[in-house]
TIVO-2410 file (N, C-alpha, C; in nm, 3 decimals):
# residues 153
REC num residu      c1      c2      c3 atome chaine
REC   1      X  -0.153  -7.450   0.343     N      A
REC   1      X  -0.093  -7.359   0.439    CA      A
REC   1      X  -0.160  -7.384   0.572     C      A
REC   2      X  -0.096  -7.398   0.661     N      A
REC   2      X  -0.134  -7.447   0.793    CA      A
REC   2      X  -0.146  -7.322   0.905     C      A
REC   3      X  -0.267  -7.352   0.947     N      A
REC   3      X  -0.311  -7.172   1.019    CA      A
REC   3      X  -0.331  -7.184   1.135     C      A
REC   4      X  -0.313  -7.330   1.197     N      A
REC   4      X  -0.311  -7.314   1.345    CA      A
REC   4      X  -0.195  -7.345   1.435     C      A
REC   5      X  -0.210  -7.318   1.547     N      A
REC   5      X  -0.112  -7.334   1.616    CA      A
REC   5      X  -0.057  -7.444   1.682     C      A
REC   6      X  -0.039  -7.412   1.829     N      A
REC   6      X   0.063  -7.556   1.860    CA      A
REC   6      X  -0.038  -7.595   1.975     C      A
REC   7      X  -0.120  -7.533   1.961     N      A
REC   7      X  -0.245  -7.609   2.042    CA      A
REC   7      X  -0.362  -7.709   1.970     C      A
REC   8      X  -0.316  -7.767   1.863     N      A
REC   8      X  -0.367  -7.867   1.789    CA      A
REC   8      X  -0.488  -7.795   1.739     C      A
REC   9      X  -0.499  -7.658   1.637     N      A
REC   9      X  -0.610  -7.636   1.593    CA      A
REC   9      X  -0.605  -7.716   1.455     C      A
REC  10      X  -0.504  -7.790   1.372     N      A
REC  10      X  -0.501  -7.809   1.292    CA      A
REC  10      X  -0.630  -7.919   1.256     C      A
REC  11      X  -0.674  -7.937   1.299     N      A
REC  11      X  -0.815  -8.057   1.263    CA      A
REC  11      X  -0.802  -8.161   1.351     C      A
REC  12      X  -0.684  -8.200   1.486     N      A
REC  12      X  -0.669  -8.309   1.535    CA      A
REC  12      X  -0.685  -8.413   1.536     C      A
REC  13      X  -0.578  -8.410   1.390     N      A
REC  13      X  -0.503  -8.577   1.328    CA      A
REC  13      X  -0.446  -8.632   1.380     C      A
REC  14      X  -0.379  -8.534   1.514     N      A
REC  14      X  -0.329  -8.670   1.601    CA      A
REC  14      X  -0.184  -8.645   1.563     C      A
REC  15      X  -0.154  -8.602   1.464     N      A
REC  15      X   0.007  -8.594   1.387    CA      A
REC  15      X   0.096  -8.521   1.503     C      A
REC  16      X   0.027  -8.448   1.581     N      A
REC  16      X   0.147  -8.312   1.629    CA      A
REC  16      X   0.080  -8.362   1.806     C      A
REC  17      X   0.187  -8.368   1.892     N      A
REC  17      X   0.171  -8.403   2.019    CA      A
REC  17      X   0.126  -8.276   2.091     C      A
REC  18      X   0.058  -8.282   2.207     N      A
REC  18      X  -0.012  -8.172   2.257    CA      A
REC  18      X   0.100  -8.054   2.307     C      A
REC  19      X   0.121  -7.939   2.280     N      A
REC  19      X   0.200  -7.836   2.297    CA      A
REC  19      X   0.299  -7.883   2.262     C      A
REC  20      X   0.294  -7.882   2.109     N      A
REC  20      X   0.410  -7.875   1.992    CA      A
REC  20      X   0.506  -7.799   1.962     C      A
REC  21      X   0.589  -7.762   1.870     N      A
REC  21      X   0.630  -7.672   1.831    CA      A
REC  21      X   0.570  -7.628   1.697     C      A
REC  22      X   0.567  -7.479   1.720     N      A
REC  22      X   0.472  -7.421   1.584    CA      A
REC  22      X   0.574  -7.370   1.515     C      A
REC  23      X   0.546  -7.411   1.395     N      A
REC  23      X   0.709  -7.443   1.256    CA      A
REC  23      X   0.641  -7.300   1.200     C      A
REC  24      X   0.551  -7.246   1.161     N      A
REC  24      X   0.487  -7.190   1.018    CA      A
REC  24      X   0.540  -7.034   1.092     C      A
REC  25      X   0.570  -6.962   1.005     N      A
REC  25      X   0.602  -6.823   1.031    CA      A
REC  25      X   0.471  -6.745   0.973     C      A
REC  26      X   0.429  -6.639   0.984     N      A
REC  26      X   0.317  -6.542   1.004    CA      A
REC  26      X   0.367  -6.454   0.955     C      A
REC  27      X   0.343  -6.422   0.830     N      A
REC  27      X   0.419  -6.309   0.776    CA      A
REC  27      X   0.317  -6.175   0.701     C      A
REC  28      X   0.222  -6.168   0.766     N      A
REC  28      X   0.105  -6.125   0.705    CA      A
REC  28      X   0.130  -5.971   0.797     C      A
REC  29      X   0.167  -6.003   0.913     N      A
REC  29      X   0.225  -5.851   0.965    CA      A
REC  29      X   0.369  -5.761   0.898     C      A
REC  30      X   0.441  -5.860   0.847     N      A
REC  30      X   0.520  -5.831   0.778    CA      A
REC  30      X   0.508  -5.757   0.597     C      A
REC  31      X   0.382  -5.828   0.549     N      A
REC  31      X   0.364  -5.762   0.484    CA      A
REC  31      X   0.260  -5.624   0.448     C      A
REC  32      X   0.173  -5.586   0.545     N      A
REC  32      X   0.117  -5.495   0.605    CA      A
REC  32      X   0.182  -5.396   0.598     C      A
REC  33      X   0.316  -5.392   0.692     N      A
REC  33      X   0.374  -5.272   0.689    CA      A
REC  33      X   0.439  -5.263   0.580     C      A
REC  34      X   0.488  -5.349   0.483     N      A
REC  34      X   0.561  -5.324   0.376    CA      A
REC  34      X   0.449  -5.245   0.267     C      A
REC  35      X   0.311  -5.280   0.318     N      A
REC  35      X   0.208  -5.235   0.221    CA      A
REC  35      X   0.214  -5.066   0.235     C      A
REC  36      X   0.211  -5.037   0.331     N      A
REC  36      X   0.211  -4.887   0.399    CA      A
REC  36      X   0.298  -4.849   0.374     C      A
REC  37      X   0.455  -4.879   0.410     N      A
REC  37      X   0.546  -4.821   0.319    CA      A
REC  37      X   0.535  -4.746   0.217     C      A
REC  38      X   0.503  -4.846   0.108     N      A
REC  38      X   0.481  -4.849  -0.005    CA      A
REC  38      X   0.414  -4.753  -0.058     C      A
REC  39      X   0.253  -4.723   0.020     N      A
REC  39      X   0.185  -4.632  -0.023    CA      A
REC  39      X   0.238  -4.521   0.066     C      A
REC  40      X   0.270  -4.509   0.155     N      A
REC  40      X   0.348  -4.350   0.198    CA      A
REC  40      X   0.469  -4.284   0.060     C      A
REC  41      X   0.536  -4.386   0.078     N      A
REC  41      X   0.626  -4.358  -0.044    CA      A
REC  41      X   0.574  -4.311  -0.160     C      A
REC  42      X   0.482  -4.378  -0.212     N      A
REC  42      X   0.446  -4.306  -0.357    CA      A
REC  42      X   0.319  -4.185  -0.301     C      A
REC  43      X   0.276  -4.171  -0.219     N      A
REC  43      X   0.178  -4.050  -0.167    CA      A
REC  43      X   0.279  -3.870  -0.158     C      A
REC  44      X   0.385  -3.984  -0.089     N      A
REC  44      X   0.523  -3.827  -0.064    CA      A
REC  44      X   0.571  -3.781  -0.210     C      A
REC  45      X   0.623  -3.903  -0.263     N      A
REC  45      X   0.670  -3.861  -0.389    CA      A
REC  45      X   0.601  -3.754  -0.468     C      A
REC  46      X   0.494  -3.828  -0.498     N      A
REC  46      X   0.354  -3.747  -0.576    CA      A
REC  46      X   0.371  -3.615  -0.543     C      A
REC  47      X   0.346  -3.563  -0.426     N      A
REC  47      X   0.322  -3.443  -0.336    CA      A
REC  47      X   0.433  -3.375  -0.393     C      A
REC  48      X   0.557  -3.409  -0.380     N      A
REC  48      X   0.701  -3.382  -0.377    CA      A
REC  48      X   0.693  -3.354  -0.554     C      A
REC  49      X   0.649  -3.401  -0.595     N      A
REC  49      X   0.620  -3.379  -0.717    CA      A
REC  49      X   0.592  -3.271  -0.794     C      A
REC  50      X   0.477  -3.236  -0.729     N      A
REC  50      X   0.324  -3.149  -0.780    CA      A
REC  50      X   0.390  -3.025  -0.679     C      A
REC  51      X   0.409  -3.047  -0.593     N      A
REC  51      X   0.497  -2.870  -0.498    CA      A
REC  51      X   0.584  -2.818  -0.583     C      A
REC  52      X   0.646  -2.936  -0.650     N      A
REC  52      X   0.780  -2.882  -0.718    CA      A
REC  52      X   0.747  -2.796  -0.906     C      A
REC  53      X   0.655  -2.864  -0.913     N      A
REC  53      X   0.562  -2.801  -1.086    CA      A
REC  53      X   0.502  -2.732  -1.070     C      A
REC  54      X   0.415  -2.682  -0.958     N      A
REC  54      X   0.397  -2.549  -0.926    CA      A
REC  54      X   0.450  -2.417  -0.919     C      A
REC  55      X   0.575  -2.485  -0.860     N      A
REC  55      X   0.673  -2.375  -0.857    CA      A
REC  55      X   0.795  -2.341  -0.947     C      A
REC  56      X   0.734  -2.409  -1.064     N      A
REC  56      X   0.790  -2.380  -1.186    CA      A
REC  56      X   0.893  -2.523  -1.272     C      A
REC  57      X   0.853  -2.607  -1.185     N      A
REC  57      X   0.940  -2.753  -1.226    CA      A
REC  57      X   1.067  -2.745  -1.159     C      A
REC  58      X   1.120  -2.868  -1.191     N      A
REC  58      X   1.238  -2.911  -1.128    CA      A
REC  58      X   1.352  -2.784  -1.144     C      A
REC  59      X   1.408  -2.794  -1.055     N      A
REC  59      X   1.548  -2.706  -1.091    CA      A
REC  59      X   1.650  -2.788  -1.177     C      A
REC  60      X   1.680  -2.681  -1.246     N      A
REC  60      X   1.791  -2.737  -1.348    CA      A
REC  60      X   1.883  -2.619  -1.352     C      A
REC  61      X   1.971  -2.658  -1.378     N      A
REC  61      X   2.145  -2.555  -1.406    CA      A
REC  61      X   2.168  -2.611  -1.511     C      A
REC  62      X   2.147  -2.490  -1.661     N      A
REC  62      X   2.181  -2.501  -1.769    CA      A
REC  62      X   2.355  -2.498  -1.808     C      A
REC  63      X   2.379  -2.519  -1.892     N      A
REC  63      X   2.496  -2.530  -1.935    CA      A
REC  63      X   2.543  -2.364  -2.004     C      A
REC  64      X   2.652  -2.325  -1.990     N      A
REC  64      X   2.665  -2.154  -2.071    CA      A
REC  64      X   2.685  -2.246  -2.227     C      A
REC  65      X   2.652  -2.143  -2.295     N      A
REC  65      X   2.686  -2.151  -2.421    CA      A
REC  65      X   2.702  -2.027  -2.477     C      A
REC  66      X   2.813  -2.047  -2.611     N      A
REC  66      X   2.879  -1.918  -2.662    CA      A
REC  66      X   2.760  -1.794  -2.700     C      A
REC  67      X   2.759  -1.724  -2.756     N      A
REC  67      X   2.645  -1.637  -2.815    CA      A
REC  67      X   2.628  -1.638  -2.946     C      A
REC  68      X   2.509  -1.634  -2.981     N      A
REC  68      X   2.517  -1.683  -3.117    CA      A
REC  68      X   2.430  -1.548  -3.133     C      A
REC  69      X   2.438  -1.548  -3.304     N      A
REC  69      X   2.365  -1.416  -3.366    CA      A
REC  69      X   2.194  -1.472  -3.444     C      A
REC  70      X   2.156  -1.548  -3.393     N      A
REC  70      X   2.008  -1.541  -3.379    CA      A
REC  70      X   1.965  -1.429  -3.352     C      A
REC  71      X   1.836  -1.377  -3.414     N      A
REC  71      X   1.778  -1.254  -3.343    CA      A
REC  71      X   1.661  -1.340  -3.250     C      A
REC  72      X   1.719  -1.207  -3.197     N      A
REC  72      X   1.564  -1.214  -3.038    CA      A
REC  72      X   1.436  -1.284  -3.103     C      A
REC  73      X   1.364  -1.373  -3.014     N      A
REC  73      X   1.220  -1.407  -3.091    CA      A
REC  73      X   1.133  -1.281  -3.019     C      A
REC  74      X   1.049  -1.210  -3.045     N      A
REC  74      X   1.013  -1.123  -2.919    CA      A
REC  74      X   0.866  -1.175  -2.928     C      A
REC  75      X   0.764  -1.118  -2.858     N      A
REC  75      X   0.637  -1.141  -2.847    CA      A
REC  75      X   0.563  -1.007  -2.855     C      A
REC  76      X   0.401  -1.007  -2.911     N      A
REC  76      X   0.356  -0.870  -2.942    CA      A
REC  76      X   0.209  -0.908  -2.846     C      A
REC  77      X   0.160  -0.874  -2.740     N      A
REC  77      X   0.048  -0.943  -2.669    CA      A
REC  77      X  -0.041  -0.820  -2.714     C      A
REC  78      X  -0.132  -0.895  -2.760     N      A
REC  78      X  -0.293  -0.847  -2.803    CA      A
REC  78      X  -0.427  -0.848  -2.716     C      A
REC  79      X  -0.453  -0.744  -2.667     N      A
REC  79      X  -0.557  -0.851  -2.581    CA      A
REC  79      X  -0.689  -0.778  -2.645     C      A
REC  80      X  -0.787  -0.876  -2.645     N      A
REC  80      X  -0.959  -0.805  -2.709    CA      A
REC  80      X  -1.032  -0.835  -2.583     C      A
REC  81      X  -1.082  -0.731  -2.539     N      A
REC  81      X  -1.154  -0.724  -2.423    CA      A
REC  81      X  -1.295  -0.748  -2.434     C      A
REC  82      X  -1.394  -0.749  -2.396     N      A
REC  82      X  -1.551  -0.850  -2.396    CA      A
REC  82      X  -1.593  -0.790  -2.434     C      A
REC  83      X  -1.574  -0.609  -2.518     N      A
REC  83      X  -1.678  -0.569  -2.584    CA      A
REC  83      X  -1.641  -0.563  -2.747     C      A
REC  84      X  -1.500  -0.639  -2.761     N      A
REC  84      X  -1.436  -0.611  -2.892    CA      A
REC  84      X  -1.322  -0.510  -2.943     C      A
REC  85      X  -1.293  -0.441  -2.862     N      A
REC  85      X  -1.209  -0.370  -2.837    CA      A
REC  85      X  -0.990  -0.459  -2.820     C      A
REC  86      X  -0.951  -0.354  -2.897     N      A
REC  86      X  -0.903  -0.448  -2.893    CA      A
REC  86      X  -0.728  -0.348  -2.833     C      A
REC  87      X  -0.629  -0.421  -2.761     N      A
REC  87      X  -0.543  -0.305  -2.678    CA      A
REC  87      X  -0.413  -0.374  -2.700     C      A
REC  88      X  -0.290  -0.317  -2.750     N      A
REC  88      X  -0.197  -0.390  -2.771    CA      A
REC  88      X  -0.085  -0.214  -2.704     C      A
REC  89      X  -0.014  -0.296  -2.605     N      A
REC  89      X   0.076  -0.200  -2.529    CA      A
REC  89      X  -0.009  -0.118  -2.440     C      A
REC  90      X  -0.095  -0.144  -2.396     N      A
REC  90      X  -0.168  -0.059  -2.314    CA      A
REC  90      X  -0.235   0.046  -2.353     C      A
REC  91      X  -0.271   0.040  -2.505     N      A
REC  91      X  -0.315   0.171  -2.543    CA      A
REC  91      X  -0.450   0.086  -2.608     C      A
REC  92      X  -0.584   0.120  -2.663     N      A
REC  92      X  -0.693   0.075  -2.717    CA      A
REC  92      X  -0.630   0.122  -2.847     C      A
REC  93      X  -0.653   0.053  -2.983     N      A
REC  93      X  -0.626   0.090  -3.092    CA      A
REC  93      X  -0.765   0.042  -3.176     C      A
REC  94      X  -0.765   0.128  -3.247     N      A
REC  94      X  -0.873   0.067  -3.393    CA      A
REC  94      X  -0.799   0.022  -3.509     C      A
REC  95      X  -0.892   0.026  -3.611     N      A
REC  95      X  -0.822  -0.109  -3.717    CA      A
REC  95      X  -0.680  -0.047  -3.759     C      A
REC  96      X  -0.669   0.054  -3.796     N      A
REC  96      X  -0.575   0.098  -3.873    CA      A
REC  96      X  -0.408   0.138  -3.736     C      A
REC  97      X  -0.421   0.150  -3.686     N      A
REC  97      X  -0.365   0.141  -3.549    CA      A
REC  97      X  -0.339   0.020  -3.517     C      A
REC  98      X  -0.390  -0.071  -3.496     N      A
REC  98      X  -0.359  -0.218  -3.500    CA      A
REC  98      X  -0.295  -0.294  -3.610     C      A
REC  99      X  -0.331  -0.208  -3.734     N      A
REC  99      X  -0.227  -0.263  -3.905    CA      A
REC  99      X  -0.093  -0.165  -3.846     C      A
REC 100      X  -0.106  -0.056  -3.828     N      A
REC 100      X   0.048   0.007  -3.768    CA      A
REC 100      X   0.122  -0.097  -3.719     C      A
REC 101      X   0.075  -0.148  -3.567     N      A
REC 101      X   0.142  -0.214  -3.474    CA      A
REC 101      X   0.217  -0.334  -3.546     C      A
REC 102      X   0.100  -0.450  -3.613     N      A
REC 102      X   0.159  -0.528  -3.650    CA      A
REC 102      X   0.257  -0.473  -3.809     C      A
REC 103      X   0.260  -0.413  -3.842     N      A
REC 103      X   0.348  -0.368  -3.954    CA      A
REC 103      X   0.513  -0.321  -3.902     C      A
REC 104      X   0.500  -0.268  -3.760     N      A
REC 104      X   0.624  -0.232  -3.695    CA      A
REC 104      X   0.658  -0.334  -3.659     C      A
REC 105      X   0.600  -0.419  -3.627     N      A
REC 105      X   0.639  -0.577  -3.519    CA      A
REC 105      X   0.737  -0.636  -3.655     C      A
REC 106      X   0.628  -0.634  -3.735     N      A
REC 106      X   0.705  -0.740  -3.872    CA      A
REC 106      X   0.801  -0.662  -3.920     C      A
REC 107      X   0.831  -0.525  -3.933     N      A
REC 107      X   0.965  -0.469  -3.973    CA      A
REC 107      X   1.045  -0.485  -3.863     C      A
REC 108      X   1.029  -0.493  -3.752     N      A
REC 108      X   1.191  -0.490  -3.688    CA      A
REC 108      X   1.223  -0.668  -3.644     C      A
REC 109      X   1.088  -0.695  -3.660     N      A
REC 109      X   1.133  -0.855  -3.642    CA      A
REC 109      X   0.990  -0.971  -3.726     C      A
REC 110      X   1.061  -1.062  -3.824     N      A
REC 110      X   0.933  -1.092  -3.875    CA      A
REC 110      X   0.866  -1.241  -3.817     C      A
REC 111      X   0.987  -1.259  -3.705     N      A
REC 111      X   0.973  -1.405  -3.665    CA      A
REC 111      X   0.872  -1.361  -3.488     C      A
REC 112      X   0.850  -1.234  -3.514     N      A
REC 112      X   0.769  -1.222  -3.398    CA      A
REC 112      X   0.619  -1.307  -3.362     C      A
REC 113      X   0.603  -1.317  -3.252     N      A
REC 113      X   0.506  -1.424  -3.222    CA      A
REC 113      X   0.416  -1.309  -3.153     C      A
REC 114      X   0.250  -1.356  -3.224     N      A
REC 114      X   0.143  -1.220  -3.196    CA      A
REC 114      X   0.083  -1.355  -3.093     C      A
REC 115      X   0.051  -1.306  -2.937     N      A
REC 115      X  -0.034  -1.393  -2.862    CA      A
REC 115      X  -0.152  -1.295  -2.827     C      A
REC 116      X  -0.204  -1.320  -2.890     N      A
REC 116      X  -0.397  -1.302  -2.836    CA      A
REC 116      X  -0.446  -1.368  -2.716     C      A
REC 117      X  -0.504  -1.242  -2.653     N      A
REC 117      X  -0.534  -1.292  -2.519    CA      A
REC 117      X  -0.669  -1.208  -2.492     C      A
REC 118      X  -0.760  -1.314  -2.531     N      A
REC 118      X  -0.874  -1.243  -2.569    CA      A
REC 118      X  -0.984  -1.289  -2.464     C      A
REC 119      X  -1.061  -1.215  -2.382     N      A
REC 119      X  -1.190  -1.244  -2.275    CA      A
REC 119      X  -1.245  -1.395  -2.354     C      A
REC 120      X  -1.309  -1.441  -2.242     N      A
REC 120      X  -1.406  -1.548  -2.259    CA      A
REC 120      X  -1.518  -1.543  -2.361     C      A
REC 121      X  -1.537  -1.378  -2.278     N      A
REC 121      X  -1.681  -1.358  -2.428    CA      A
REC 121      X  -1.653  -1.304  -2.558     C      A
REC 122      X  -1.571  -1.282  -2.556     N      A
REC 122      X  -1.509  -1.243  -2.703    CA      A
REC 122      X  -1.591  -1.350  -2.776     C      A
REC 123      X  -1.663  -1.301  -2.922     N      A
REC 123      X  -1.698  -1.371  -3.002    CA      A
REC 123      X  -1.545  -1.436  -3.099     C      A
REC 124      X  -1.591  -1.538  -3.158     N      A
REC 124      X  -1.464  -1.627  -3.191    CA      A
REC 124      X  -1.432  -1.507  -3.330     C      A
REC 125      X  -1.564  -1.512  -3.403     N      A
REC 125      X  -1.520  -1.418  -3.573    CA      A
REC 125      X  -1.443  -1.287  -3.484     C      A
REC 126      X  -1.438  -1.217  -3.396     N      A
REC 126      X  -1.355  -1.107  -3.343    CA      A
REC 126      X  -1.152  -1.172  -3.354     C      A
REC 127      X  -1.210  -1.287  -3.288     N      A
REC 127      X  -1.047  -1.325  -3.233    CA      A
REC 127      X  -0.973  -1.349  -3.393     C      A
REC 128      X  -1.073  -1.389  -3.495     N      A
REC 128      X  -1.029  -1.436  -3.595    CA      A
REC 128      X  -0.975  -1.346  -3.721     C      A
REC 129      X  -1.086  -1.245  -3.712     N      A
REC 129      X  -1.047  -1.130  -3.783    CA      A
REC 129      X  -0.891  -1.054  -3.725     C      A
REC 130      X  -0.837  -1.046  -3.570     N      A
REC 130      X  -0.704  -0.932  -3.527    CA      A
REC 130      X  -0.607  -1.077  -3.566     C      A
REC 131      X  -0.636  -1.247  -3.590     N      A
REC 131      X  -0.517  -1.293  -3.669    CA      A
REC 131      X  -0.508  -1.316  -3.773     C      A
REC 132      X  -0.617  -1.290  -3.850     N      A
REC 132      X  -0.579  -1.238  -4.019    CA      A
REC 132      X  -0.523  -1.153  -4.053     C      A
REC 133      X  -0.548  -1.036  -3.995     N      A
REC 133      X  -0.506  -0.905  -3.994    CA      A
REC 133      X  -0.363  -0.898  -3.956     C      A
REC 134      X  -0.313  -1.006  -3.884     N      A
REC 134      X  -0.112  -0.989  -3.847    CA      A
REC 134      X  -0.115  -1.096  -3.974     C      A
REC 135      X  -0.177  -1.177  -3.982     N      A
REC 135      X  -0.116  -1.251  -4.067    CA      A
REC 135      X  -0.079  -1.175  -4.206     C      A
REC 136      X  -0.171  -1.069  -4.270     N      A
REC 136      X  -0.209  -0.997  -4.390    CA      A
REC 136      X  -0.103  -0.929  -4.391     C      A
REC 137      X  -0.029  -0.836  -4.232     N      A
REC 137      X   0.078  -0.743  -4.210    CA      A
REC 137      X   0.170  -0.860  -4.211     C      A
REC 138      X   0.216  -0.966  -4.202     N      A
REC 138      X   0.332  -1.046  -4.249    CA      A
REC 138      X   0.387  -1.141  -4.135     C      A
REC 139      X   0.299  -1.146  -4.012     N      A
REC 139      X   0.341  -1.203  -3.893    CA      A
REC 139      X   0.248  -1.323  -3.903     C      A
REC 140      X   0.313  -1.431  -3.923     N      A
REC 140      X   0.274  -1.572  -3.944    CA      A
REC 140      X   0.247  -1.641  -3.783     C      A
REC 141      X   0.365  -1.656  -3.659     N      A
REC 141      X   0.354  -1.676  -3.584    CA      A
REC 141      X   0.252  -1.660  -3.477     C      A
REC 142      X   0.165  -1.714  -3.493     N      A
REC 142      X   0.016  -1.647  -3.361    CA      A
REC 142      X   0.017  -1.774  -3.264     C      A
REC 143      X  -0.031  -1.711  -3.182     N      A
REC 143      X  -0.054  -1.836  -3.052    CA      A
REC 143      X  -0.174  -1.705  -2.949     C      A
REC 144      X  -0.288  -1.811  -2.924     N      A
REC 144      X  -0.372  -1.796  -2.850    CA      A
REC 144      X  -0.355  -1.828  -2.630     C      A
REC 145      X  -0.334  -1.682  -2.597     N      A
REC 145      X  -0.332  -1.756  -2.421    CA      A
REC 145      X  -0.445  -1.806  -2.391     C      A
REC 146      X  -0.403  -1.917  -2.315     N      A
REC 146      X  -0.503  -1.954  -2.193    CA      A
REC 146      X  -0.454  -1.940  -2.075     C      A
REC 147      X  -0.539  -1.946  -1.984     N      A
REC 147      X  -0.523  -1.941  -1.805    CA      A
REC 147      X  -0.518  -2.081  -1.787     C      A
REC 148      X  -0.447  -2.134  -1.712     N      A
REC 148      X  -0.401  -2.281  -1.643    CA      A
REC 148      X  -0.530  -2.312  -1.553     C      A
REC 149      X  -0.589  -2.457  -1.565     N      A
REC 149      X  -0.686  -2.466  -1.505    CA      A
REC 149      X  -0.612  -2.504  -1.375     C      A
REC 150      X  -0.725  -2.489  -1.259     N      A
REC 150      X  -0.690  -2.537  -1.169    CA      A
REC 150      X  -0.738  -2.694  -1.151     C      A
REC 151      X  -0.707  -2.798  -1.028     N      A
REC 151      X  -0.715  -2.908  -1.027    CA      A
REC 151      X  -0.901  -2.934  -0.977     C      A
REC 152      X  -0.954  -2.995  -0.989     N      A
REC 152      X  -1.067  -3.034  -0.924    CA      A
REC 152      X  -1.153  -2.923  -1.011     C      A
REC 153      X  -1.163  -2.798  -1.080     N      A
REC 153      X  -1.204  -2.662  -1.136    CA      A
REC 153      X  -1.220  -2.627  -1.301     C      A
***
């Protein structure tokens, strides 16, 4: 690849007469900006991305569909607070109060889903004992919340 110009930088072989014509095209500015492009483009996208999953993911427009006779799945939220205590509907309940709850959950619906949402310090044997205890009242479905981490946190 030949890198000089038409002022005989080429090694002066003598081949090219003094103020030549320079044949070779320079395309190294050309690809520069195609480089930048490139990374703007996928920098926006990204961005365009991550704004949009924040705010709950892409938009979509579902399709209607007829109604079907499924029952409701409902949810029963549990929460055990850091001293063990444990509050389902806003009320504090003890053991037998808490076999109530989940015993009503599983009679009017047995496909109900119990989510425990239990403090950090909650000891684990606490969290483990209020899902034996739905499990024992007949509610199989459990799922544990977490809080969404943040990025860099």
């Amino acid at each position: 690849m030949a890198l000089g110009g038409p002022s005989g930088g080429g090694g002066g072989d003598g081949d090219e007469a003094e103020g030549g014509i320079f044949a070779d095209i320079n395309i190294t500015p050309l690809t520069d900006i195609f480089l930048v492009l490139l990374i703007i483009f996928m920098v926006t996208t990204t961005a365009i991305a991550q704004s949009q999953s924040e705010r709950g993911g892409f938009k979509v427009t579902l399709p209607k569909g007829g109604k079907g006779n499924a029952a409701a799945v409902s949810d029963l939220a549990v929460a055990i607070l850091a001293d063990g205590r444990v509050v389902v509907g806003g009320k504090v309940l003890d053991q037998p109060g808490l076999e109530k709850a989940f015993l009503t959950a599983a009679a009017h619906n047995p496909d109900t889903m119990v989510l425990i949402q239990a403090d950090e310090d909650v000891l684990h044997g606490r969290v483990v004992e209020v899902m034996d205890l739905a499990r024992r009242e007949g509610l199989t479905r459990l799922g544990i919340a977490t809080r969404a981490q943040t990025p860099g946190g």
